[in-house]
N, C-alpha and C positions, 0 to 999 in steps of 0.2 A: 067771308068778305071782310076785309080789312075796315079796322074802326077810324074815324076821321073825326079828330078833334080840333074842334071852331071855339074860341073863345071859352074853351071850360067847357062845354057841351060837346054829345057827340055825336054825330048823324049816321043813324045804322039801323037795324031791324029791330022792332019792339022790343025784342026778348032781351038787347043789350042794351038797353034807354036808363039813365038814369034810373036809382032805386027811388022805393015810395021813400017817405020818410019812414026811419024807425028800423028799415030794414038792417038786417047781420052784414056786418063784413063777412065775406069772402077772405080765405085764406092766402095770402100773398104767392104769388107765382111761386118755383120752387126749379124752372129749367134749369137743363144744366150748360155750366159758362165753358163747357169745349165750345171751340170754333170761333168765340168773340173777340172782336179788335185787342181787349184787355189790354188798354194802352195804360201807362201812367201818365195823371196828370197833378199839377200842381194845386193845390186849395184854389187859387185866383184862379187856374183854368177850367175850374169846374164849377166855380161860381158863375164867370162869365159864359160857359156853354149854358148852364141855369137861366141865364138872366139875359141873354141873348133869346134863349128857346121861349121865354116868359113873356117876352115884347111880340115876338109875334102872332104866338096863339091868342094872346091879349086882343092883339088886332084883329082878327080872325082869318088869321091865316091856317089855312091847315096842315097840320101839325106834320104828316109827309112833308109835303111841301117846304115847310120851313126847317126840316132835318134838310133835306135835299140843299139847302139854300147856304147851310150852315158848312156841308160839307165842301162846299166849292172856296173855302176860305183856305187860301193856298198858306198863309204867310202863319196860318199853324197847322203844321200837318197832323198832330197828335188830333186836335180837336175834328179835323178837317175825317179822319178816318173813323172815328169812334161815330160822328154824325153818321158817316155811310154805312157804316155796319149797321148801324140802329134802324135809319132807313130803310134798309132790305129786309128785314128782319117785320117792320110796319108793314113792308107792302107784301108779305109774304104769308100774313096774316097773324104776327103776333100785338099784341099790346103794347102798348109802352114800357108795364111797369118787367113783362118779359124779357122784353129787348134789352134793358138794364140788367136784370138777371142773369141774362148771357153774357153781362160784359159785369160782372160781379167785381171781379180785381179792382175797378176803376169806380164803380158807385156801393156804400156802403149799406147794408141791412136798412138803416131808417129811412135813406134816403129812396131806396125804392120801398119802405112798404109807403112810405108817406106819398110817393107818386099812386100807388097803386089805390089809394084811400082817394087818391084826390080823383082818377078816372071812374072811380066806383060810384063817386057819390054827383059825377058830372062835373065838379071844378079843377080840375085840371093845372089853371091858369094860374087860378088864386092859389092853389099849391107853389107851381113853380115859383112862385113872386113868396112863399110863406118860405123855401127852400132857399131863394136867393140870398134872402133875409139870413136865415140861418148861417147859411155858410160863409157871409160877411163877419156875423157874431162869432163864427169859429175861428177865423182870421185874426180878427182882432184878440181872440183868447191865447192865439199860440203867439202873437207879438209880444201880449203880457208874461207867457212862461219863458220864452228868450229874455225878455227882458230881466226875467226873477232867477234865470239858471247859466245864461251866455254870459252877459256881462262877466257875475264875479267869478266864474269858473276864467276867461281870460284875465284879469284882475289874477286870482291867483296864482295862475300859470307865471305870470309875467314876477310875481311874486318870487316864485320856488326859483325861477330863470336867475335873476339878480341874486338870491343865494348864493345859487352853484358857483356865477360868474365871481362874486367876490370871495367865496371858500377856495375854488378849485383854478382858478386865473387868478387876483388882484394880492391875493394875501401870499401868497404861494412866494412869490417878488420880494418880500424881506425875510424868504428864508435864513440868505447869507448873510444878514446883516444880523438876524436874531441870535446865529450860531457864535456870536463870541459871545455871548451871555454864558455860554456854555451850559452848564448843571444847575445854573442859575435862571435859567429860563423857564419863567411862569409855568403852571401846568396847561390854562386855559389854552396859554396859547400853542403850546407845544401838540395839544389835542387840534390846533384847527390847523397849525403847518400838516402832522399827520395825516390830517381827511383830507386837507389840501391838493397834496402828495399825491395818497391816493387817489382819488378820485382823476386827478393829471393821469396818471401810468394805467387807469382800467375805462377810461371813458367809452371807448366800442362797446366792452362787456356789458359796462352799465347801462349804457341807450340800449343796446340789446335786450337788457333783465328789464329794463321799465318799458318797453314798446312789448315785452310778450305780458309783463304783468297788465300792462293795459290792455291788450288784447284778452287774457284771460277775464279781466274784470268786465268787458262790454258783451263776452260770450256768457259769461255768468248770469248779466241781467237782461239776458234774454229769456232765462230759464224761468218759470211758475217761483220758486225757491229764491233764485237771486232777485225778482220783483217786489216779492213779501220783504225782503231782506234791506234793500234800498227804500220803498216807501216808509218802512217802521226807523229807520234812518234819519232820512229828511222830515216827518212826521212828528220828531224830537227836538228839532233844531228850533233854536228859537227865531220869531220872528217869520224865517222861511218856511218851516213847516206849517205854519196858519196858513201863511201864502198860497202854498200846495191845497192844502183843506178847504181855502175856498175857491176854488178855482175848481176843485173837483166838484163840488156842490152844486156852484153853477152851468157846469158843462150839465150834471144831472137835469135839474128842475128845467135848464131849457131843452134838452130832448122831453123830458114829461113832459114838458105845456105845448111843444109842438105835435107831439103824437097823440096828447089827450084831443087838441084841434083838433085833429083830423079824424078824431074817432078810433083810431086803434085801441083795443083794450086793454085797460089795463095791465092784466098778464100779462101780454104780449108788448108794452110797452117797456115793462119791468128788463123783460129779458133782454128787447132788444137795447137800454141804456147800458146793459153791462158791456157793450164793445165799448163803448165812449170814455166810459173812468177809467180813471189811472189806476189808484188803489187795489192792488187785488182781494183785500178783504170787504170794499166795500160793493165789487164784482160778485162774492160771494154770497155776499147779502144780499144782497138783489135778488138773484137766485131763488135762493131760499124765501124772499119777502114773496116773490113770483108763486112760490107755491103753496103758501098760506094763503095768497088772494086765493087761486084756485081751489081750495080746501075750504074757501066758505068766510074768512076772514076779511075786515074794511082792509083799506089801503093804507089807514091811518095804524092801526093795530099790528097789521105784517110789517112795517117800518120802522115802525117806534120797538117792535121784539127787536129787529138785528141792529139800532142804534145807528141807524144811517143817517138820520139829522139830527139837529141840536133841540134841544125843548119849544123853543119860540118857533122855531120852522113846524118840528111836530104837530102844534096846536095850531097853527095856522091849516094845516095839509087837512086836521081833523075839521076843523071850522070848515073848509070848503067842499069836504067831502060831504059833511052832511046839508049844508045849501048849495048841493052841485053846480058849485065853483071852481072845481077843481086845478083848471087850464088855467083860468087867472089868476088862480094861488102859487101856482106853481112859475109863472111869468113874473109874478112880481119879487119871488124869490130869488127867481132866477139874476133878474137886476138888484136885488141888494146884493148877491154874492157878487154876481161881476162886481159891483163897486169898490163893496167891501176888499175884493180879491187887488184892482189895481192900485187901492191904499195903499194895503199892506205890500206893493212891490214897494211904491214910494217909500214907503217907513222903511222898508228893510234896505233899500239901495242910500237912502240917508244917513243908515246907522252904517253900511260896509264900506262908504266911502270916507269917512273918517277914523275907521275901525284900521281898514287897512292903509291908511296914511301914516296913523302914530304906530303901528306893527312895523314900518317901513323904517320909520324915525325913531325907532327902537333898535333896531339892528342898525342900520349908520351907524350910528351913533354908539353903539356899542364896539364894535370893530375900531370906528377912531379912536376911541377911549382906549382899548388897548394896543392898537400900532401906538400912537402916542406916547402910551405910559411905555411899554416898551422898547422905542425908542432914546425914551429919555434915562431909561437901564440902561442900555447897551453904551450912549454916550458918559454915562458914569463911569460906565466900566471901564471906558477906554481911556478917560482921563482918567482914571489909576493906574 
């Protein structure tokens, strides 16, 4: 008989009634996702499926019922099918946190064990509404990483662009007028007519060799190898790499303080934070911090061995571990690093928009300085 959830409770046979207190989680469902919608959706469309499904069960609507309600929503059909599969799948006698299981592509390891903690434990609701929340603060995390990575990456682009245009177009224009200088003409400049030139007579080739060398560089960091290779990169950069650092930080402590909520344990919290960071060495730690809990180790002790927070977070994680505070130490971290994290875009977008201004007004300015001086050869030359 299919479970029917009212408001965070569930109405069904004794045996599947809310746990006493104290009880073990249950193992997260583990079906397999052939057969499911497995639609893509966007962050906001999955917030809002979150927080749409959150209003109603709130209300006590039953939780059938308000998939059914959700899928009759024509003007997204993405959301409108993932609801119906889920649907069928409820009245067919699977779970909630099942139904997601089958549709794995589309909701992520926390997101369903964190449903599955919240049907276990009878809140449901208050999950969804803890989810909604979440995936607001995820939202807002990835607007901060465009903001730390889109920008100056266009900024540069537009940079190298204005190069090419005055190396390989603009300069290129007083070829013939530099060529009565004859033997007499600079070497500098004789170096940028030449790339000039060139660059004029092979430009196919070249958008060619930079469209496959870009190509190879985004196949690269796909790879385990190319990953390490780019964080240990950006991780060096001044300014930007703090940025990065805390931003991964944050993304960390707030999957901990959401899954300590909800009671998953710790190991199994451990692991499942390694989908969420970026870093793959801090991925690795994790890991490994995972199996020294298991092996008998605090949470404070398995962390601080692979160096995954800084001293002050450490002794804070210690602190609340041993006044099982844990989820609140871990949330307040979490909001100092967000802070910390959107600072550091400011500082860094302050320093690169002046940085690359006088980089701009350094090259102007060097090029007139030599058409100019230049110029003012060649008109010597010809009055002789």
């Amino acid at each position: 008989m299919p479970v029917l959830h009212i408001g965070g409770a569930t109405e069904t046979d004794d045996a599947t009634r809310a746990p006493a207190p104290g009880a073990a989680l249950p193992p997260a469902p583990t079906t397999s996702a052939a057969g499911g919608a497995n639609v893509r959706l966007r962050s906001s469309d999955l917030e809002l499926f979150t927080r749409n499904l959150h209003t109603q069960v709130s209300a006590g609507v039953p939780l059938l019922r308000a998939l059914e309600q959700q899928a009759k929503q024509d003007h997204q059909p993405a959301l409108a099918k993932l609801s119906q599969d889920i649907a069928v799948r409820i009245e067919g006698g699977s779970s909630l946190a099942e139904a997601l299981q089958a549709n794995s592509k589309t909701f992520s390891s926390i997101y369903i064990n964190l449903v599955h903690a919240g049907e276990f434990a009878g809140q449901l609701d208050q999950m969804l509404a803890e989810l909604a929340s979440f995936l607001a603060w995820r939202g807002e995390i990835k607007k901060t990483l465009k903001q730390a990575s889109v920008y100056p990456g266009i900024v540069i682009t537009a940079t190298i662009g204005l190069v090419v245009f005055v190396v390989a177009y603009l300069f290129p224009k007083f070829g013939k007028l530099f060529d009565r200088l004859g033997d007499e003409i600079p070497p500098h400049v004789q170096f940028l007519l030449d790339t000039g030139n060139f660059v004029a007579a092979h430009w196919p080739m070249l958008t060619l060799g930079a469209g496959a060398a870009l190509a190879a560089v985004m196949l690269t960091l796909r790879t385990v190898v190319g990953r390490r290779w780019a964080w240990n990169f950006i991780a060096r950069l001044p300014i930007f790499g703090r940025v990065h650092a805390d931003l991964d930080l944050a993304i960390l402590m707030r999957n901990l303080a959401v899954l300590e909520s909800a009671g998953i344990p710790l190991v199994h919290a451990l692991e499942l934070s390694r989908e969420s960071v970026r870093s793959p060495a801090s991925a690795d730690g994790l890991q490994r911090a995972a199996d020294d809990v298991m092996g008998g180790d605090t949470f404070a002790t398995a962390v601080g061995a692979q160096e995954l927070l800084p001293p002050m977070a450490l002794n804070m994680v210690s602190v609340g571990e041993e006044s099982g505070r844990l989820a609140d130490v871990f949330q307040r971290l979490a909001d100092h690093y967000d802070q910390e994290s959107k600072a550091g875009v400011t500082r860094f977008l302050a320093f690169l928009e002046p940085a690359i201004t006088l980089m701009l007004g350094l090259f102007v300015a060097g090029v007139a300085v030599t058409v100019i001086s230049t110029l003012y050869q060649v008109i010597r030359a010809t009055g002789r």
